[in-house]
Structure formats: C-alpha cells, structure tokens
C-alpha positions as CSV (number, residue, x, y, z in Angstrom):
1,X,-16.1,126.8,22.1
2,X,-13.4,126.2,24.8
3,X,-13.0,130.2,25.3
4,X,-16.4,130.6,25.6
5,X,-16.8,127.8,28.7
6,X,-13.5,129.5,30.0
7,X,-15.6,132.9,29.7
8,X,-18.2,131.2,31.7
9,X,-16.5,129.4,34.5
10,X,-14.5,132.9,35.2
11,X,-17.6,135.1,35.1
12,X,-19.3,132.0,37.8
13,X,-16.2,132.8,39.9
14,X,-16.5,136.1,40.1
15,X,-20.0,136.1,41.2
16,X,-19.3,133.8,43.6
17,X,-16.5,135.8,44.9
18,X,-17.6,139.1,44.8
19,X,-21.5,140.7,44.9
20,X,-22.5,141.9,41.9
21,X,-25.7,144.4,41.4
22,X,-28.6,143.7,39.1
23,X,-27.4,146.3,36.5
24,X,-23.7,144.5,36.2
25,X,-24.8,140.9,36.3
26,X,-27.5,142.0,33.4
27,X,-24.1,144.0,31.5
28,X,-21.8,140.7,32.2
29,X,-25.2,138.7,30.7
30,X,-25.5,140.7,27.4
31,X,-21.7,140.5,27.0
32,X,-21.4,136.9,27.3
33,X,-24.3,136.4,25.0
34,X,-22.7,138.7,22.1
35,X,-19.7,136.5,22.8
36,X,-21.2,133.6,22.3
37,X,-22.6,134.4,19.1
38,X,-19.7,136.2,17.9
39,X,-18.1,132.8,17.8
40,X,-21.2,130.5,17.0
41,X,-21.9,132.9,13.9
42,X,-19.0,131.4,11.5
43,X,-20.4,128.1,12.0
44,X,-24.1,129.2,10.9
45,X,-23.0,131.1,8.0
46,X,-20.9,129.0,6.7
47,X,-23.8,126.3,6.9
48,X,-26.3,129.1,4.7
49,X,-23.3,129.8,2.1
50,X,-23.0,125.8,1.2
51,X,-26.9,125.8,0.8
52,X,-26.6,128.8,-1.1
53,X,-26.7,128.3,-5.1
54,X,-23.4,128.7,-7.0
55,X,-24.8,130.9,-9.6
56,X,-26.5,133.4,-7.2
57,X,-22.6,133.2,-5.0
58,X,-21.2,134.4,-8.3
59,X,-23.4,137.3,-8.7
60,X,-24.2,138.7,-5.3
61,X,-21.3,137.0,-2.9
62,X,-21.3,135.8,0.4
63,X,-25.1,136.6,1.7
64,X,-27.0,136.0,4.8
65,X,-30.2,135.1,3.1
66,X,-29.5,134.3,-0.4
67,X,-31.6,134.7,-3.1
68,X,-31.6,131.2,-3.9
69,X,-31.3,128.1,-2.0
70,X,-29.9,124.5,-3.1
71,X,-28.4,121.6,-1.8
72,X,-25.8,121.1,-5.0
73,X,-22.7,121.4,-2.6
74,X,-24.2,118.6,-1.0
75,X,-25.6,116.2,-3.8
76,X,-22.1,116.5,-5.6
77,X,-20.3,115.5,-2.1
78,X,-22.8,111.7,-2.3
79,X,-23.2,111.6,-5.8
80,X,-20.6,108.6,-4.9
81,X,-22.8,107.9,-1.5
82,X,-21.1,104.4,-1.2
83,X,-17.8,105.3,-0.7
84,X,-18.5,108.7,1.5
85,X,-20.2,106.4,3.9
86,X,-17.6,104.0,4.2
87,X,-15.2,106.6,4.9
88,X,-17.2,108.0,7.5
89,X,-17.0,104.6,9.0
90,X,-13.7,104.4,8.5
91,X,-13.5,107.6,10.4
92,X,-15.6,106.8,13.3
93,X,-14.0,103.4,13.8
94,X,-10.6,104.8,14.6
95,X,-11.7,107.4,16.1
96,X,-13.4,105.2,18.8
97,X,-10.8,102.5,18.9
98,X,-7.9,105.2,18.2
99,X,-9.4,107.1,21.7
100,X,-9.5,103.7,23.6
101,X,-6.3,103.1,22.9
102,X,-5.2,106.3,23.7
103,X,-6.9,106.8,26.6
104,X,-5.4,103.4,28.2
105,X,-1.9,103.8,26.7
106,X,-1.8,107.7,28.3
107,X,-3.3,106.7,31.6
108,X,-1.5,103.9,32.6
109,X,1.5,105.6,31.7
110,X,0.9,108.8,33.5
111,X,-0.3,106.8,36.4
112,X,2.6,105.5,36.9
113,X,5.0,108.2,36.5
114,X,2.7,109.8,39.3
115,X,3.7,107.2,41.6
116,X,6.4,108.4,43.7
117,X,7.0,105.1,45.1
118,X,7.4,104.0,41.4
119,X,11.7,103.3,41.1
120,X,12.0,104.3,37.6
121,X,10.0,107.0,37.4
122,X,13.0,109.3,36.5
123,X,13.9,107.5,33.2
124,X,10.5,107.0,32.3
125,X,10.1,111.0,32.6
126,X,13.2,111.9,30.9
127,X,12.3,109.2,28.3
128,X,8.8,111.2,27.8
129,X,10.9,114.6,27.6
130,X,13.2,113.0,25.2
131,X,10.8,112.1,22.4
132,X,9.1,115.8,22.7
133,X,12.5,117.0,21.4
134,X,13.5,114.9,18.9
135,X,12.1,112.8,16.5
136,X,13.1,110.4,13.6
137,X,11.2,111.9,11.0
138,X,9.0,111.0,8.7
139,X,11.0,108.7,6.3
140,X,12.6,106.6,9.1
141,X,8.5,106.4,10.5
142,X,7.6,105.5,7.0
143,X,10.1,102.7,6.9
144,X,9.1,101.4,9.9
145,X,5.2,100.9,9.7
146,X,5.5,99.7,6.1
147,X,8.8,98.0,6.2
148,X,8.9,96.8,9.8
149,X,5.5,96.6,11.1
150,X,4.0,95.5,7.4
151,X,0.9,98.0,8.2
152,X,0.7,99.7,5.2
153,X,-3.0,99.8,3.9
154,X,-4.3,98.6,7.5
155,X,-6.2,100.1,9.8
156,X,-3.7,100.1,12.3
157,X,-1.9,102.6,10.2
158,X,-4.4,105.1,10.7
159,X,-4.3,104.2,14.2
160,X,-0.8,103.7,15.8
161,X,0.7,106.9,15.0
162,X,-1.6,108.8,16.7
163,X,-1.9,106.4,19.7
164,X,0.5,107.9,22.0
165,X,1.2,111.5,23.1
166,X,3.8,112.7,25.7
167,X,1.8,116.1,26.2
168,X,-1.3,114.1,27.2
169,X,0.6,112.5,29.4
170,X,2.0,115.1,31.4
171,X,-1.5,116.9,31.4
172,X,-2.6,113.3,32.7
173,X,-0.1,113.0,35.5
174,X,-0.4,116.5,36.9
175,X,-4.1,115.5,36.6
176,X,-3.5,112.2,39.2
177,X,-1.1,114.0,41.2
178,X,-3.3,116.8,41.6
179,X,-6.6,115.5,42.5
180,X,-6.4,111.6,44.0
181,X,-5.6,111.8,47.2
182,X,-2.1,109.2,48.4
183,X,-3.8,108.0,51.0
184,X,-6.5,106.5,49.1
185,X,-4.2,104.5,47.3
186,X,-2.8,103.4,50.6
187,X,-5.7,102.3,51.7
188,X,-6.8,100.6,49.1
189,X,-3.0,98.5,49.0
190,X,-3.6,98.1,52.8
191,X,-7.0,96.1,51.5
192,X,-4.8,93.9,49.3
193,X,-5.7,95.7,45.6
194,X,-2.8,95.3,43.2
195,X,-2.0,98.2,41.6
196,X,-4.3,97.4,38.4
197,X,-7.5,97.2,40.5
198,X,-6.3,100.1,42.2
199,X,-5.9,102.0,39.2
200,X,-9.1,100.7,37.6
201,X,-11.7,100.8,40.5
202,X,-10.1,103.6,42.1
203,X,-8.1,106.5,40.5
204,X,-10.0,106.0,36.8
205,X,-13.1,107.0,38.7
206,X,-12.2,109.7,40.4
207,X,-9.7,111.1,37.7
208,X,-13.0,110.8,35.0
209,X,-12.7,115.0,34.1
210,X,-8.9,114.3,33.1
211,X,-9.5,110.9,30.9
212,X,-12.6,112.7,29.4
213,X,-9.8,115.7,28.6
214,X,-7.7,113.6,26.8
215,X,-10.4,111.3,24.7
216,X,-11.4,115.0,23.5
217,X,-7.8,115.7,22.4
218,X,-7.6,112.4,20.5
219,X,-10.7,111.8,19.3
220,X,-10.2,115.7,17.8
221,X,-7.0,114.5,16.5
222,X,-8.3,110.9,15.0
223,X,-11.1,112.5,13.4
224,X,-9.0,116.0,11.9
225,X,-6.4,113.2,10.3
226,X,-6.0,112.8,7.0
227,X,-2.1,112.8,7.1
228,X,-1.4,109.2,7.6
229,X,-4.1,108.1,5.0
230,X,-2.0,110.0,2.6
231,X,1.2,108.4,3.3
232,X,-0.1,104.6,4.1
233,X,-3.2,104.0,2.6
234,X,-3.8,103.3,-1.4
235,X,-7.2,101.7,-1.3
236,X,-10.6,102.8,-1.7
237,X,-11.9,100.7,1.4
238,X,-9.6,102.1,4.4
239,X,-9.7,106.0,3.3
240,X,-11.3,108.2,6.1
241,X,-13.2,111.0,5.6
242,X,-11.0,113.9,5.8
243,X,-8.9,112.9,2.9
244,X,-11.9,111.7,1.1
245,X,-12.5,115.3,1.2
246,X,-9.5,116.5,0.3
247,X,-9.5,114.2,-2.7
248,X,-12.8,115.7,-3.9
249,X,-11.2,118.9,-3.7
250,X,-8.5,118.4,-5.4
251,X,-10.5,116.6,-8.2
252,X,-12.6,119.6,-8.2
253,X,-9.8,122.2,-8.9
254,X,-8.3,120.0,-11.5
255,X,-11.5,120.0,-13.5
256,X,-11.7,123.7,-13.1
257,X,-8.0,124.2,-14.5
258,X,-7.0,121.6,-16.8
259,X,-5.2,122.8,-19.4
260,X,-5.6,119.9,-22.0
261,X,-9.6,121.1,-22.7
262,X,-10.7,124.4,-24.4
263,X,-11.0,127.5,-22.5
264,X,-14.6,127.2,-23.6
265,X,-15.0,123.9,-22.2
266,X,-13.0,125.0,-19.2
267,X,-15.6,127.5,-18.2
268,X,-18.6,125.0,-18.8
269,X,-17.3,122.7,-16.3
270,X,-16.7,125.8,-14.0
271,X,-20.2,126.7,-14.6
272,X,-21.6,123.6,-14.0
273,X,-19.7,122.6,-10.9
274,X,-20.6,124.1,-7.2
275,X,-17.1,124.7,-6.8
276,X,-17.4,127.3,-3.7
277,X,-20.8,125.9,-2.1
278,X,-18.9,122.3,-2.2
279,X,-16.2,123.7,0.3
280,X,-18.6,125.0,2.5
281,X,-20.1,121.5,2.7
282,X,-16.9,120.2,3.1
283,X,-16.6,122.3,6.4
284,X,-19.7,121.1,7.5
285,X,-19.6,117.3,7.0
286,X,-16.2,117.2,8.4
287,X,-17.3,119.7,11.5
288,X,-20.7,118.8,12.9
289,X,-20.7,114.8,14.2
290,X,-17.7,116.4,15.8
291,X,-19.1,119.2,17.0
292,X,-22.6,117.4,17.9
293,X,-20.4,115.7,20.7
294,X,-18.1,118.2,22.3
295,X,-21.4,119.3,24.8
296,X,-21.1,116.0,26.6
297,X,-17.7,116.1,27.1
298,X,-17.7,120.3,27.9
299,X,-17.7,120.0,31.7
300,X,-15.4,117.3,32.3
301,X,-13.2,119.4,29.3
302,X,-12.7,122.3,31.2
303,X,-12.7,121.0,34.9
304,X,-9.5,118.8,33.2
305,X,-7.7,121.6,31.7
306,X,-7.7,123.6,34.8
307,X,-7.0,121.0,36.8
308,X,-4.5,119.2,35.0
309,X,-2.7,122.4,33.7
310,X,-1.3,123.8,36.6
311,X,2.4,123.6,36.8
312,X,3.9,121.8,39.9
C-alpha cells in the first residue's frame, strides 16, 4: 500500500514537472493500474482461498473460483464467539489507548529535542541514541514489569512496552524542525503562551501529517503484537487477538499430529478440520479492521514520511 501511494505521488510530480503527451500519461495510467493490482491481488485471493472448502483445496489446490464455497475457516475461528470478541476488544482498546500514549509520549519528547533553545537537548539526544544500541534484554525487561512494576496479567503490560520508540522520535523531530516555522513559536511566547499551549494550540496543528505518521506506526505495531501477551499474560480475559490466533493455530496442528491417537483417528480429525482455509481466515480477521483504516490516514502517511525523513 505505501509503495503504491509513493508510485503515485512520484508519477503527480512528474506531470507537474514535466508535459507529458496523451499517449504517455495513458501508458503511466495502465502501468499504475497493473501495479495496483499486482499488490491488491494477494489480499483478494487469499480472501476466496479461506472461503474455499477444505475438501475441494485438497483435490484441486489453490483456485481462483473454486468449485465449492464455505465459510468452515470461519465458523471454526467463532465456534468460541465469546472469547474471539473479547480479544478483539482487547485488541482495539490498546491499540487506541496504546497510540495515545504513544503519540503524546513521542511528541512531547521530539518537541522538545527540536528546540534549540532547549539546554539539555544534547543528553536527551545521546540518551535517545543510547537505548537504539543497547538494550537489557528480555529477562532483565521480564523482571522488571512483573517483579518491579507488578503488571503482569494487566493491561498495561500489553501497553507500556510498546509505548515509546526512539525511531518515532527522530522521524518526529526532523518532522518539527522541518516544517514549523521558529518564528511562530516566537510569536506565540511574545503573546505570553507557555510552552504547553504553544505546543498544543500551535505546533500539534500544524505538524498533524507527522503525528498521524506515527499513530500509523503504533497502532500497526499494537494491533500486529502478540509478543508481550505471550510473555505477561495467563488469562483468558486480557488475550488480544493476534495470539488468540496463534493459539488456535497451534491447537489446530496439535490435533493434526498427536501422536497418542491412531493413525486412523489422526486422519479423521485431519479430514474433519479446515486446517488450510482456517489460516487463510486467520489472515483476514487479523488484516482487514486494520487495513479498513489505513485510507484515512494515507495522505497524512506519506506527506509525514517524506517530510520527516529527510536527513538534516
């Protein structure tokens, strides 16, 4: 999706920089087009193969049009409906307060390291460098948010470790540095605005294609995680719905290859389970809320990028 807007916006330059005849605009069209569907086919077929029925994968494969539909894949995934639809909760709620967080965290900080009146700014930077080189690990971060912090099976466990990232950051500060203009911060200090309604009332507006940037990135990365809910959560309530997923997965393949049940039972189970459909669905229940959002946040995506991504 991002390649394809990139496609775009460098084809819009182009025409805007140079003429271009009727024939070549038409060939650029066609181009971009194929493109487009080159990368939106995946998506579609992989949507037909988990409506597709096991039996007819097994005999004919991967088809565009299968000979027979069903929603299997689809009835196994909510057979337990409760639980997959508190997970998607789960899910959604830190992904929204997990991007609010973020979002602050990452923009206060970058806002201030893109101060140049700011006295600290040095240590701050090289403390932001410092942590992209080394890191504790995972069993001294283990220790810490179940020992320390006492957030094992919380919410906040699924939460704070993704919370804060020094790439974002730096994407975030270029971003400031980039496009608001000092003297409107002078200005507005001249007015009497303290630095948090300046940054507030003043650079958050301006600077909205580099916040919306970043609440893509973590709202990618909240949603995608199943990590953390491995290592910190062991109840039924709090799991999200990526390792929900997995879990069914897992279960799945251990039906298929237990050992401790006849061959002939073994290939019953195998027979009755929609084993390659279910993945399929998989890919789409954990792809399309996701992917139903990323249009309204395409503009101010790539206007962020290219902004915010050029070296100083």
């Amino acid at each position: 999706m991002l390649t394809i807007l990139l496609v775009i916006k460098m084809i819009s330059k182009l025409k805007r920089q140079m003429y271009f005849s009727l024939p070549v605009e038409r060939f650029f069209t066609i181009l971009l087009i194929l493109f487009t569907l080159s990368c939106i086919f995946p998506f579609i077929f992989v949507i037909v193969i988990s409506l597709t029925d096991e039996k007819a994968l097994q005999l004919n494969g991967y088809e565009l049009l299968p000979a027979q539909w069903s929603t299997d894949a689809y009835q196994y995934l909510i057979q337990d409906g409760g639980q997959l639809l508190r997970s998607l909760g789960v899910t959604i709620m830190i992904t929204v307060i997990g991007t609010l967080i973020t979002v602050f965290m990452t923009g206060t900080y970058a806002y201030v390291l893109s101060r140049a009146s700011f006295p600290y700014r040095k240590f701050f930077t090289f403390y932001l460098f410092f942590t992209m080189l080394f890191a504790g690990g995972m069993v001294p971060s283990y220790l810490v948010m179940t020992k320390m912090l006492g957030l094992k099976n919380t919410i906040w466990a699924l939460i704070l470790p993704l919370a804060f990232s020094p790439y974002n950051v730096i994407i975030l500060r270029t971003f400031f540095k980039k496009s608001i203009p000092e003297s409107i911060i002078e200005s507005a200090k001249m007015d009497g605005c303290s630095e948090f309604r300046v940054f507030f009332q003043i650079v958050l507006p301006l600077a909205i294609p580099g916040v919306a940037t970043i609440g893509l990135f973590s709202s990618l990365g909240y949603w995608n995680d199943w990590f953390n809910a491995l290592l910190y959560i062991d109840t039924n309530k709090l799991i999200p719905l990526q390792y929900l997923l997995m879990k069914i997965q897992n279960s799945m393949e251990f039906l298929a290859n237990n050992n401790d049940i006849t061959l002939a039972q073994q290939q019953a189970i195998q027979n009755s389970l929609p084993q390659e459909s279910t993945r399929m669905a998989m890919v789409v229940v954990a792809t399309l809320p996701i992917a139903i959002v990323y249009p309204f946040f395409q503009k101010y995506f790539v206007q962020g990028l290219t902004i915010g991504g050029v070296k100083e």
